[in-house]
mmCIF file of the N, C-alpha and C atoms, coordinates in Angstrom:
data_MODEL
# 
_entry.id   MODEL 
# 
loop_
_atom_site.group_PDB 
_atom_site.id 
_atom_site.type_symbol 
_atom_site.label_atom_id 
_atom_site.label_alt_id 
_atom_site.label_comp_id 
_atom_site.label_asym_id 
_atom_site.label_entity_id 
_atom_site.label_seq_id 
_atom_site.pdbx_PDB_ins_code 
_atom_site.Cartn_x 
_atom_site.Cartn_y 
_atom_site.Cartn_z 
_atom_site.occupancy 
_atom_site.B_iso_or_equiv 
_atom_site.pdbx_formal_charge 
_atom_site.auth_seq_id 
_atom_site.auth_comp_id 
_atom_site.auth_asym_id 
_atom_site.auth_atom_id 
_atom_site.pdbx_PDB_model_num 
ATOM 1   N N  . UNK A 1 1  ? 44.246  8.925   3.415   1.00 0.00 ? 1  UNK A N  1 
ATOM 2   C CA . UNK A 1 1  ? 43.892  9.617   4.622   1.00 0.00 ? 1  UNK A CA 1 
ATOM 3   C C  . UNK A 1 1  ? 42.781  8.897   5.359   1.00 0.00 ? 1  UNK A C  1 
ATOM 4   N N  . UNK A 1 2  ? 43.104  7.732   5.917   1.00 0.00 ? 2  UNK A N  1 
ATOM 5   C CA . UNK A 1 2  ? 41.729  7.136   6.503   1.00 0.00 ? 2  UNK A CA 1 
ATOM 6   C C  . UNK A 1 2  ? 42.908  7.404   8.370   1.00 0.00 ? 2  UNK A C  1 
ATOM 7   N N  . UNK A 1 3  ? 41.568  8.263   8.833   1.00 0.00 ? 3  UNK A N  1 
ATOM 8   C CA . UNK A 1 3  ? 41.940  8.287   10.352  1.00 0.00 ? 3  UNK A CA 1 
ATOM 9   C C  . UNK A 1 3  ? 40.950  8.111   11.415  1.00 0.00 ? 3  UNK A C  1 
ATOM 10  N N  . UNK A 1 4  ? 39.880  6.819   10.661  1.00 0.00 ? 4  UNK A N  1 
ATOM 11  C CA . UNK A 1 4  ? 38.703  6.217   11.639  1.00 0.00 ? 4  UNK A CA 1 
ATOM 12  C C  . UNK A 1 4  ? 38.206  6.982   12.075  1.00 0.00 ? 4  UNK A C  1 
ATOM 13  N N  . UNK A 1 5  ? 37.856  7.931   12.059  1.00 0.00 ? 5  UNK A N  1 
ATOM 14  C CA . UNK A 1 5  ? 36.633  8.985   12.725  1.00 0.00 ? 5  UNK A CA 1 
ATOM 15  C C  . UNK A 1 5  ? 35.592  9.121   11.531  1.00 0.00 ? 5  UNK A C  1 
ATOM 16  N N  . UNK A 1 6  ? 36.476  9.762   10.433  1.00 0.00 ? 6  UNK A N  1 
ATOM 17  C CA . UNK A 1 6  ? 34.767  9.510   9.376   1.00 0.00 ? 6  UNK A CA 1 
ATOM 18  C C  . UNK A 1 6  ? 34.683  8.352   8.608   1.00 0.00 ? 6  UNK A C  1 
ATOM 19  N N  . UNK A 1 7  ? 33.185  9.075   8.606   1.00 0.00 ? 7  UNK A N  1 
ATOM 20  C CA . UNK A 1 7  ? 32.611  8.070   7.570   1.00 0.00 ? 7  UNK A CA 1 
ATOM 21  C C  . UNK A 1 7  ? 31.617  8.046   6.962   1.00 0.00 ? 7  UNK A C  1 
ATOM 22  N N  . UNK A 1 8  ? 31.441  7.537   5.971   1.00 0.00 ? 8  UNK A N  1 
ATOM 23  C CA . UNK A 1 8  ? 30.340  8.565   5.286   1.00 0.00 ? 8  UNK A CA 1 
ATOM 24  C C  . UNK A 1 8  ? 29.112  7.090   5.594   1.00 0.00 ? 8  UNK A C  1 
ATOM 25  N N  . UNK A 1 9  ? 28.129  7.430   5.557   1.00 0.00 ? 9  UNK A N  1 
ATOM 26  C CA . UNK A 1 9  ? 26.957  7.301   5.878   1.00 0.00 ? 9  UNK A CA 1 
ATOM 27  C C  . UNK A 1 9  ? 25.999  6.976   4.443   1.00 0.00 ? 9  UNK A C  1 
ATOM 28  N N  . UNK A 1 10 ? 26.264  5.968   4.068   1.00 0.00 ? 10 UNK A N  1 
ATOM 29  C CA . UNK A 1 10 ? 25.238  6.444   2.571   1.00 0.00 ? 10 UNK A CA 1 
ATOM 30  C C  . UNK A 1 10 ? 23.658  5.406   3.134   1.00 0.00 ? 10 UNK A C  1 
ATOM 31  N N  . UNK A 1 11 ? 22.626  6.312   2.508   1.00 0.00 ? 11 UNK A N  1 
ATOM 32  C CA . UNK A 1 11 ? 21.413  5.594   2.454   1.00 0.00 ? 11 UNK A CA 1 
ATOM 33  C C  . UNK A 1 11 ? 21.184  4.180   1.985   1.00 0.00 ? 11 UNK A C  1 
ATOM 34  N N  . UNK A 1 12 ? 20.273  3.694   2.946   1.00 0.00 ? 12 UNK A N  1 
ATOM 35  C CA . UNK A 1 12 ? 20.595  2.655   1.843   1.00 0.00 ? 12 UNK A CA 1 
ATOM 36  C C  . UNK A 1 12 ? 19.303  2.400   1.424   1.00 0.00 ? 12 UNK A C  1 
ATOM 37  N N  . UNK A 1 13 ? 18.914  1.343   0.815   1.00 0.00 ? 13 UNK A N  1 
ATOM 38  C CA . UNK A 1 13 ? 17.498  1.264   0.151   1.00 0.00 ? 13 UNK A CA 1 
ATOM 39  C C  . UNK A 1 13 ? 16.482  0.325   0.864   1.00 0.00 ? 13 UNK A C  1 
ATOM 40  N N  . UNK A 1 14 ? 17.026  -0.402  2.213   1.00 0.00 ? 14 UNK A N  1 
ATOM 41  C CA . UNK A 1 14 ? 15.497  -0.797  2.809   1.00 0.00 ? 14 UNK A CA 1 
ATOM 42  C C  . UNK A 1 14 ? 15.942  -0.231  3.908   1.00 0.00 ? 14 UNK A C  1 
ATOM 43  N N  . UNK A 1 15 ? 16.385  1.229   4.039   1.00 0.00 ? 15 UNK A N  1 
ATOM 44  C CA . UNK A 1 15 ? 16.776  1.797   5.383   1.00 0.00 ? 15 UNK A CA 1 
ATOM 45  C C  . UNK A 1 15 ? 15.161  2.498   5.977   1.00 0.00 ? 15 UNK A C  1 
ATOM 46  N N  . UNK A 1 16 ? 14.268  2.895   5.175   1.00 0.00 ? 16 UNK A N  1 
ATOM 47  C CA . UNK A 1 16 ? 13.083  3.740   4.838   1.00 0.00 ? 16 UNK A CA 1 
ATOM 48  C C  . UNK A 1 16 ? 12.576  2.335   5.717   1.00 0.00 ? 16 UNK A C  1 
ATOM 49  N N  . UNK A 1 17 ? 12.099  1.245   5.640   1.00 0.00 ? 17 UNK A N  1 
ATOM 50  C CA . UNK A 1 17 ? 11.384  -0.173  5.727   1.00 0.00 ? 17 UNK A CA 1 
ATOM 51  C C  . UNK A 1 17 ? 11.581  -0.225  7.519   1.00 0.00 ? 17 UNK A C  1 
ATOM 52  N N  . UNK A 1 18 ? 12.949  0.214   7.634   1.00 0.00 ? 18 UNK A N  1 
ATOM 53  C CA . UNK A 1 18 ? 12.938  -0.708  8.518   1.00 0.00 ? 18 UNK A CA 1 
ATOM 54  C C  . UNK A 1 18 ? 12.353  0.914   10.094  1.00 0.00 ? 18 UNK A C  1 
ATOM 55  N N  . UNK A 1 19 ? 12.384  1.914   9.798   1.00 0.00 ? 19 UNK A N  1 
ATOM 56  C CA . UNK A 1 19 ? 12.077  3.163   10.500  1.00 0.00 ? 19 UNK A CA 1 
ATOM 57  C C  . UNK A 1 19 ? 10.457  3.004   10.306  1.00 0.00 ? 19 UNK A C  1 
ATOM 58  N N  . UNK A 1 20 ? 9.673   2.828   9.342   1.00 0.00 ? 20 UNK A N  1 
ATOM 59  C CA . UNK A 1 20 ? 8.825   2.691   9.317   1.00 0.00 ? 20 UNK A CA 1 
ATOM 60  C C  . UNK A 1 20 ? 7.689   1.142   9.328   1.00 0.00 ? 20 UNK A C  1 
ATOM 61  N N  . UNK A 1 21 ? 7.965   0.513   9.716   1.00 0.00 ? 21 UNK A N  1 
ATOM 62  C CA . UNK A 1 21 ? 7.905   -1.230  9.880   1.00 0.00 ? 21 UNK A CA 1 
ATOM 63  C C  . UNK A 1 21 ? 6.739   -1.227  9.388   1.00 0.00 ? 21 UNK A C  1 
ATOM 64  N N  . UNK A 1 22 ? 6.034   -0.144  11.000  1.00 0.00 ? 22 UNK A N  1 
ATOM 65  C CA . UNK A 1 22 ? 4.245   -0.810  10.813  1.00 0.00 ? 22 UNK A CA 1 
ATOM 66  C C  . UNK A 1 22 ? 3.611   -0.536  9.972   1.00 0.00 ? 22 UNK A C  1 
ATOM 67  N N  . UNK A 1 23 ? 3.902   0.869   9.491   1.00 0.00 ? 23 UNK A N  1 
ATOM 68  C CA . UNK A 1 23 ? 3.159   1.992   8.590   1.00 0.00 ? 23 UNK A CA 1 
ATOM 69  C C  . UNK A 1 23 ? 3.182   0.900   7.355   1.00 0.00 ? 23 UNK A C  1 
ATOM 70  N N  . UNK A 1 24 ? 4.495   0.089   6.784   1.00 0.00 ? 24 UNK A N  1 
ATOM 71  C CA . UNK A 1 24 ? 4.341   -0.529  5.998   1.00 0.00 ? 24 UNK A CA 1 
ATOM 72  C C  . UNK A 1 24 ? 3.509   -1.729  6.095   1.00 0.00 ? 24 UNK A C  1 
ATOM 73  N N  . UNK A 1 25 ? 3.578   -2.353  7.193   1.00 0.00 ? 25 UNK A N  1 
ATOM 74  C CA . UNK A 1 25 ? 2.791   -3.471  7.508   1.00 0.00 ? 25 UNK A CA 1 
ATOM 75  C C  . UNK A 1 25 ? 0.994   -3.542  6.753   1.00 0.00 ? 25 UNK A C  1 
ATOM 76  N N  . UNK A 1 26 ? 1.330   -2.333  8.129   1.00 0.00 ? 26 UNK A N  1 
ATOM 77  C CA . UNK A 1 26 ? -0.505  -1.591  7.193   1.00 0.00 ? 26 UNK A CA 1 
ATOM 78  C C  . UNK A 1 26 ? -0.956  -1.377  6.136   1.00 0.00 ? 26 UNK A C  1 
ATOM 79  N N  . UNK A 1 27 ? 0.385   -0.507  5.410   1.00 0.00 ? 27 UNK A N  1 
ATOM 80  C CA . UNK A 1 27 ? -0.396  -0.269  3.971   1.00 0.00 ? 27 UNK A CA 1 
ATOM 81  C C  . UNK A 1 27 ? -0.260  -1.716  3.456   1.00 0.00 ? 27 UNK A C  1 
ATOM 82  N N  . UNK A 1 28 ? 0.258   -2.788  3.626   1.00 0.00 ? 28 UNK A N  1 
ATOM 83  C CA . UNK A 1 28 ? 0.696   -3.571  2.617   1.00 0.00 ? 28 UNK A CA 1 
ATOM 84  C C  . UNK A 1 28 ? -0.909  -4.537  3.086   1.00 0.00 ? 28 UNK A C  1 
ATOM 85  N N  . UNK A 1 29 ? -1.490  -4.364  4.178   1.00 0.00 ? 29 UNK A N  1 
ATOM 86  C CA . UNK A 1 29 ? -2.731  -4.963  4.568   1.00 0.00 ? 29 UNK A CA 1 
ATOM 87  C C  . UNK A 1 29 ? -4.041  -4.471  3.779   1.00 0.00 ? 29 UNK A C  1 
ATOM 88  N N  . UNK A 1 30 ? -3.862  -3.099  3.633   1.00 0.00 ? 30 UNK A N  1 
ATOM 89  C CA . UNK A 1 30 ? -4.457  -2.010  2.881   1.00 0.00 ? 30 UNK A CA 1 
ATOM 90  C C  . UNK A 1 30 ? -4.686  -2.727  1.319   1.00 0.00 ? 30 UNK A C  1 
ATOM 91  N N  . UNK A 1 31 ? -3.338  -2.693  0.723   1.00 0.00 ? 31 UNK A N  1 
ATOM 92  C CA . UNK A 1 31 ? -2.810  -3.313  -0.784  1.00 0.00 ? 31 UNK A CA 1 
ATOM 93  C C  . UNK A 1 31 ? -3.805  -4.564  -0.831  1.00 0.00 ? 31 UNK A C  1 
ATOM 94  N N  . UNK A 1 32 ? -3.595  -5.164  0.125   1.00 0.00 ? 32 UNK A N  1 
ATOM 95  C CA . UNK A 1 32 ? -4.262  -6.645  -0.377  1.00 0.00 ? 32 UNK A CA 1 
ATOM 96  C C  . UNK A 1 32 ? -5.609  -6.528  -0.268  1.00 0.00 ? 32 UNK A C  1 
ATOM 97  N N  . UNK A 1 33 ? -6.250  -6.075  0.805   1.00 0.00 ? 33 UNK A N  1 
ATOM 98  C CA . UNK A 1 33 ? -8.122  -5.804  0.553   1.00 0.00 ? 33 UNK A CA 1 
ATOM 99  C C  . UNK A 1 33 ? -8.494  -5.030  -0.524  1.00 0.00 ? 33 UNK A C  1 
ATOM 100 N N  . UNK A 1 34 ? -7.380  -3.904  -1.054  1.00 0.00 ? 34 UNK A N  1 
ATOM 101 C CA . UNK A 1 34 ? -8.146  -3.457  -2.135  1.00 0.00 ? 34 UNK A CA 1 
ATOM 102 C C  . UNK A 1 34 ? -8.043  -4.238  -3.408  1.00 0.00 ? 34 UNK A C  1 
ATOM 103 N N  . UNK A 1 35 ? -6.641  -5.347  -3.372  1.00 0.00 ? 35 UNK A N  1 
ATOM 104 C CA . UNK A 1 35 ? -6.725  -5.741  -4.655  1.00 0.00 ? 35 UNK A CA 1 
ATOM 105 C C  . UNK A 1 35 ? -7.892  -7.386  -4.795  1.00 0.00 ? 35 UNK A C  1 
ATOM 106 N N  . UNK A 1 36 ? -7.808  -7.872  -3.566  1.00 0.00 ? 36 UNK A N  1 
ATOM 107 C CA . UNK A 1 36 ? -9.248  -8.893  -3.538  1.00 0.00 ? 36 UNK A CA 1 
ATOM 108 C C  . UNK A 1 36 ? -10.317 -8.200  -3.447  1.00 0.00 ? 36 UNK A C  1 
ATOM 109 N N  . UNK A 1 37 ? -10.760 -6.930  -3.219  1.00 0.00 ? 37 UNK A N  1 
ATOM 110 C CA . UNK A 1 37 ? -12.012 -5.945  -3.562  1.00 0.00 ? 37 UNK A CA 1 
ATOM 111 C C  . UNK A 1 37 ? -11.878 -6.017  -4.974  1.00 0.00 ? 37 UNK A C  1 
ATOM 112 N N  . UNK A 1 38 ? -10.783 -5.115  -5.698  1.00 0.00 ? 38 UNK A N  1 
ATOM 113 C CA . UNK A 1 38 ? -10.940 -5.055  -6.861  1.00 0.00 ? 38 UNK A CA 1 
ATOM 114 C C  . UNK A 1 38 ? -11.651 -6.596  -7.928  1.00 0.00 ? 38 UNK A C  1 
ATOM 115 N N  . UNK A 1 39 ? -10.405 -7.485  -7.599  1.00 0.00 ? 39 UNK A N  1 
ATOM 116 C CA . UNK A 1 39 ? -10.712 -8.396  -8.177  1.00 0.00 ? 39 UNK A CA 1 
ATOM 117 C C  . UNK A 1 39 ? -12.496 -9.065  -8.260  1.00 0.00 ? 39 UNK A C  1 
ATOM 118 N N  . UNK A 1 40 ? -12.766 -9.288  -7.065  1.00 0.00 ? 40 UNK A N  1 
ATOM 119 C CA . UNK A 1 40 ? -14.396 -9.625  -6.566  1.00 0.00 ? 40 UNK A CA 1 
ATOM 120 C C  . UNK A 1 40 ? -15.151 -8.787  -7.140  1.00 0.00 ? 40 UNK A C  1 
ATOM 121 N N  . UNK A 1 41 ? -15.093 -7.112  -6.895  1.00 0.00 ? 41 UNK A N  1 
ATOM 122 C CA . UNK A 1 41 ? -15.856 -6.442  -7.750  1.00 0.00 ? 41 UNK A CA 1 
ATOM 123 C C  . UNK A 1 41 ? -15.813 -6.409  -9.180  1.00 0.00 ? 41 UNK A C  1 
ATOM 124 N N  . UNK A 1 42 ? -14.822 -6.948  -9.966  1.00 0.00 ? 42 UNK A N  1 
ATOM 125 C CA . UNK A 1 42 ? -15.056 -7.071  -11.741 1.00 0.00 ? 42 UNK A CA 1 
ATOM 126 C C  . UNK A 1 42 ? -15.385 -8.168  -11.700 1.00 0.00 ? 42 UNK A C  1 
ATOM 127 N N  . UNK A 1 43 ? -15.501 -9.371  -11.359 1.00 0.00 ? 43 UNK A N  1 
ATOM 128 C CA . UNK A 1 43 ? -16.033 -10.723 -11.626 1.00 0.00 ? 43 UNK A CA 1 
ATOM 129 C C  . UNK A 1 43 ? -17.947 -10.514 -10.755 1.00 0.00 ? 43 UNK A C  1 
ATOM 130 N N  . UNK A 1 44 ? -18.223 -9.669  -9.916  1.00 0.00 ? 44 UNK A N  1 
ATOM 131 C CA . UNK A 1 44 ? -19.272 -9.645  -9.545  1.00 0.00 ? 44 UNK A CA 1 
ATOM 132 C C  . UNK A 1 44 ? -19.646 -8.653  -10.244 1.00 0.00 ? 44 UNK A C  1 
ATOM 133 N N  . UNK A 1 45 ? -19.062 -7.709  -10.990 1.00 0.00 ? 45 UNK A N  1 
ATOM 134 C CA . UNK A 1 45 ? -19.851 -6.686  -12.326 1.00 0.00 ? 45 UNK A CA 1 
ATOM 135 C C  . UNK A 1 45 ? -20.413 -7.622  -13.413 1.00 0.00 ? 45 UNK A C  1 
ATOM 136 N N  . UNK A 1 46 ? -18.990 -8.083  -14.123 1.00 0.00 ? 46 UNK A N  1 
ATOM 137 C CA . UNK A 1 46 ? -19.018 -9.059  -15.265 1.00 0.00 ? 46 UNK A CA 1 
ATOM 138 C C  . UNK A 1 46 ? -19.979 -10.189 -14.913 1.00 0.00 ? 46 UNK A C  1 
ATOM 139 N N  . UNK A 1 47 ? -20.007 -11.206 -13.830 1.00 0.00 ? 47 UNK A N  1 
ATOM 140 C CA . UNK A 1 47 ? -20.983 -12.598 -13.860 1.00 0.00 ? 47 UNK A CA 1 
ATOM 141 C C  . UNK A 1 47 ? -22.305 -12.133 -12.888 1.00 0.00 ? 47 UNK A C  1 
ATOM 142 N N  . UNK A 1 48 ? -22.748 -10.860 -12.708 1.00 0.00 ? 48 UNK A N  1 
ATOM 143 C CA . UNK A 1 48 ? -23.402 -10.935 -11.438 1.00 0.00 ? 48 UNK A CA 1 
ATOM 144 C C  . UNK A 1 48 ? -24.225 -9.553  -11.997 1.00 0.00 ? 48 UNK A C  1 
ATOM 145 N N  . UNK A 1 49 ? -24.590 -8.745  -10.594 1.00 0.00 ? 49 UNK A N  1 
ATOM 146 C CA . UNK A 1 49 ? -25.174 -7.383  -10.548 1.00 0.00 ? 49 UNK A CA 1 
ATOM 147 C C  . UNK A 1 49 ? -24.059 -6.697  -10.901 1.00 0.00 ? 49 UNK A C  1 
ATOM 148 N N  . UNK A 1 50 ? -24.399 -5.257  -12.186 1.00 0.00 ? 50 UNK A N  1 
ATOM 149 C CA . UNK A 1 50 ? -23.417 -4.861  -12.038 1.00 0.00 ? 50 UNK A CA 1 
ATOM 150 C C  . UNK A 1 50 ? -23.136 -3.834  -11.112 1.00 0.00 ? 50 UNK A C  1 
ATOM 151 N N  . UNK A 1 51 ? -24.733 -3.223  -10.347 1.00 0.00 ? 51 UNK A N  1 
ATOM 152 C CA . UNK A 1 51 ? -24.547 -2.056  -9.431  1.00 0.00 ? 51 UNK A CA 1 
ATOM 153 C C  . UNK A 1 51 ? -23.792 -2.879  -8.320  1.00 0.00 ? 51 UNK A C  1 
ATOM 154 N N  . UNK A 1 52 ? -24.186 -3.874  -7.871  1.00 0.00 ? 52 UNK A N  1 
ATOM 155 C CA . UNK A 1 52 ? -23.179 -4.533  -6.628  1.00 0.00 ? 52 UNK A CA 1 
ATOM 156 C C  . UNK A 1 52 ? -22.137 -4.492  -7.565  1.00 0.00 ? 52 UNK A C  1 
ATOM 157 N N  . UNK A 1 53 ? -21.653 -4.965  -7.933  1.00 0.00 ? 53 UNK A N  1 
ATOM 158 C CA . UNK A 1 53 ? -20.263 -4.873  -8.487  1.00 0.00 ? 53 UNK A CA 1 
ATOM 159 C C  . UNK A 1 53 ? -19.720 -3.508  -8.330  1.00 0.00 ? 53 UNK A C  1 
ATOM 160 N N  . UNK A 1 54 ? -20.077 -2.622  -9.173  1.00 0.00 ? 54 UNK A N  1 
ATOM 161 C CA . UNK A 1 54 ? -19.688 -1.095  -8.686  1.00 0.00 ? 54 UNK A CA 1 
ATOM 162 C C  . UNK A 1 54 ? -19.582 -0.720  -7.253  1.00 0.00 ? 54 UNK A C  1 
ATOM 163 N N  . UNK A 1 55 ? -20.402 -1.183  -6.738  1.00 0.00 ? 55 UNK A N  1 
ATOM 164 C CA . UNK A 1 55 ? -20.286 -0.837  -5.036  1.00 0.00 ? 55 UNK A CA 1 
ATOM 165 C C  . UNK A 1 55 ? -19.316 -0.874  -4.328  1.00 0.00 ? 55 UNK A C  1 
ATOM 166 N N  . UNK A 1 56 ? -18.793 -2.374  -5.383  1.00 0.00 ? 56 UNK A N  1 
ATOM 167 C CA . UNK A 1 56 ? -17.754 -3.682  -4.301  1.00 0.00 ? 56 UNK A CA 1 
ATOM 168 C C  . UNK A 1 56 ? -16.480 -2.676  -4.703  1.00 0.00 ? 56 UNK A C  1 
ATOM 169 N N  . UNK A 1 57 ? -16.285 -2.323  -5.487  1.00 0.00 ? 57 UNK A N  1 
ATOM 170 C CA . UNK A 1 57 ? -14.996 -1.809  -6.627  1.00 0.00 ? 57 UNK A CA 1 
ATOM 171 C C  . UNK A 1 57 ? -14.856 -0.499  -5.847  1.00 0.00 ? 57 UNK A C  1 
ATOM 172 N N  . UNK A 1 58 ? -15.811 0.453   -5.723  1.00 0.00 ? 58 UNK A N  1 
ATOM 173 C CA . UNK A 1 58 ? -16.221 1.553   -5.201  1.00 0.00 ? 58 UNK A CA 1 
ATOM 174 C C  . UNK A 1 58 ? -15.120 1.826   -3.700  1.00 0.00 ? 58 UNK A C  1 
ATOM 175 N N  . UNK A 1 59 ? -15.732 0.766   -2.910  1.00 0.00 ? 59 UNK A N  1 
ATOM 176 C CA . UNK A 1 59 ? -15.571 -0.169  -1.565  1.00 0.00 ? 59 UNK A CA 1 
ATOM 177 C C  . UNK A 1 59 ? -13.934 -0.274  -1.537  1.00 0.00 ? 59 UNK A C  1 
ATOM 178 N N  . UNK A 1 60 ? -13.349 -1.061  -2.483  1.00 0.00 ? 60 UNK A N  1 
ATOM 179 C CA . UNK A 1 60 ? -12.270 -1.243  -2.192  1.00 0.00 ? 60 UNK A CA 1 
ATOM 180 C C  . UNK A 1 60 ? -11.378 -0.344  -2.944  1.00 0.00 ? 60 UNK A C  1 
ATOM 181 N N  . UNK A 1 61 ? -11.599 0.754   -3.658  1.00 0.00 ? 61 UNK A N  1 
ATOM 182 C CA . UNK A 1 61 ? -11.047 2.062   -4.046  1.00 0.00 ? 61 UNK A CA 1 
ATOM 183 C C  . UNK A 1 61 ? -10.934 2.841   -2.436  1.00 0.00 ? 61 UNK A C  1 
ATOM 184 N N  . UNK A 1 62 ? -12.157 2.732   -1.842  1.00 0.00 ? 62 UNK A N  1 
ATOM 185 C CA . UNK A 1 62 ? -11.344 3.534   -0.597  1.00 0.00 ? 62 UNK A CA 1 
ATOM 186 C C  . UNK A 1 62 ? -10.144 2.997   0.487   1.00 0.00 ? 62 UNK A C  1 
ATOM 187 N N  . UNK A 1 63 ? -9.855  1.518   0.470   1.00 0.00 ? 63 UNK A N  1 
ATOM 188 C CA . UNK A 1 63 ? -8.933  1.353   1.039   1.00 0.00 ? 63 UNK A CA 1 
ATOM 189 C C  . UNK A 1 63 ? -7.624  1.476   0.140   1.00 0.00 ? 63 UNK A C  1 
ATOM 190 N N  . UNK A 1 64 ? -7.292  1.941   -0.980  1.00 0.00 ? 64 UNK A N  1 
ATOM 191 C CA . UNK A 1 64 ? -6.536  2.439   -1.985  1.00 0.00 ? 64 UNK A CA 1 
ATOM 192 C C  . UNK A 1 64 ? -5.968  3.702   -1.821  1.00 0.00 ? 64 UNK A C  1 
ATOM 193 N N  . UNK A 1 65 ? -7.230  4.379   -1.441  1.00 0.00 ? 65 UNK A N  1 
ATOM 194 C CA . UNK A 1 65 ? -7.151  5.955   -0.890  1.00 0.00 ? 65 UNK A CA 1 
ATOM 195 C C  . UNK A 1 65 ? -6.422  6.040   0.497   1.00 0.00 ? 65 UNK A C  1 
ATOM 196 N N  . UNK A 1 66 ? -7.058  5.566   1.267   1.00 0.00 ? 66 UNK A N  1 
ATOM 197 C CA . UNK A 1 66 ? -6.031  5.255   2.835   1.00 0.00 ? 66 UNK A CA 1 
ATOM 198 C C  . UNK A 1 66 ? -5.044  4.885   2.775   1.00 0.00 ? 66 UNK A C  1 
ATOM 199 N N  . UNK A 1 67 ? -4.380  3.827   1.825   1.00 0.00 ? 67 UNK A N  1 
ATOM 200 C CA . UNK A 1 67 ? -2.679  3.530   1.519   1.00 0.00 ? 67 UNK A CA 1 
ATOM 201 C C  . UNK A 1 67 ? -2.310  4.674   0.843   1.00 0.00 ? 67 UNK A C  1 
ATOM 202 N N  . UNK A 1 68 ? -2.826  4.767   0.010   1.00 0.00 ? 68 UNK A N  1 
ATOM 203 C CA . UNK A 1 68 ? -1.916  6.178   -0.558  1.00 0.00 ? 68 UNK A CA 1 
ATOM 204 C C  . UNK A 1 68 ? -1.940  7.632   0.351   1.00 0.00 ? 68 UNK A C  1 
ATOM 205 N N  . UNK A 1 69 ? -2.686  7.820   1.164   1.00 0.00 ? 69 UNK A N  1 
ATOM 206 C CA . UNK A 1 69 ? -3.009  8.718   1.518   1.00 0.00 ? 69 UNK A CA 1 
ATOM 207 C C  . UNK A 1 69 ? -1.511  8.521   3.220   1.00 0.00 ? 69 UNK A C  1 
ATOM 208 N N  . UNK A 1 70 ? -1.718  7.227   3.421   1.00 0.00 ? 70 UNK A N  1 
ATOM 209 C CA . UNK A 1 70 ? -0.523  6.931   4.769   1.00 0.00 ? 70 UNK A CA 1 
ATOM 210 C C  . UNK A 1 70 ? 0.878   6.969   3.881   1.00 0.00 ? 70 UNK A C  1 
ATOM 211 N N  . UNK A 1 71 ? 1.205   6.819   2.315   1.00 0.00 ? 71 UNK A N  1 
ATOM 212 C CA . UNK A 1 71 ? 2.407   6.701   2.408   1.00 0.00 ? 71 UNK A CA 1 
ATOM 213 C C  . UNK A 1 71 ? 2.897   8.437   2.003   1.00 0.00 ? 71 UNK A C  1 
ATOM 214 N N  . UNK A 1 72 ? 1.696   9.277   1.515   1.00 0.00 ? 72 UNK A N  1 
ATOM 215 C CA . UNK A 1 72 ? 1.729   10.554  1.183   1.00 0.00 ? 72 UNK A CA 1 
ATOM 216 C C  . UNK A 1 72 ? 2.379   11.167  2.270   1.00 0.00 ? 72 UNK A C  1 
ATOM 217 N N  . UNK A 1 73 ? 1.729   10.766  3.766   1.00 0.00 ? 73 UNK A N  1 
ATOM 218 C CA . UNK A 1 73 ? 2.027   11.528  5.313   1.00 0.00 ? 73 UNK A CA 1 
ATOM 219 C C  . UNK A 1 73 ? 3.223   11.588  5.906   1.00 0.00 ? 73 UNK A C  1 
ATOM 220 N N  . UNK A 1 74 ? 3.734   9.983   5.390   1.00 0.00 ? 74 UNK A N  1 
ATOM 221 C CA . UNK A 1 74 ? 5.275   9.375   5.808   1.00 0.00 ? 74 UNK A CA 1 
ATOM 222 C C  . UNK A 1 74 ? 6.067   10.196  5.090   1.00 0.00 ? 74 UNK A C  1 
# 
């Protein structure tokens, strides 16, 4: 019974990517300052101050919070 009118529609898996481009753009800008925060802040705990270090770590936990918090909204 195919009579070209339907059709089914299935999701697909970078269908989400491409409706939301920027949102991803961003968080994925987000992703990377917190993980060169992270990183900088355990090598500046471990070889350095460790209260700067905590700060730095601290610091880039909140741009962690803002990605998660934009893909929570989406």
């Amino acid at each position: 019974m195919d009579n070209g009118n339907t059709q089914l529609h299935h999701r697909r898996r970078g269908e989400d990517i491409d409706r939301h481009n920027s949102s991803i753009k961003l968080r994925n800008w987000l992703n990377l300052i917190f993980m060169i925060g992270a990183v900088a802040g355990i090598l500046i705990y471990f070889f350095g101050d460790q209260t700067i270090g905590t700060i730095v770590i601290l610091v880039a936990m909140v741009f962690k919070i803002v990605e998660s918090a934009i893909r929570f909204l989406h």
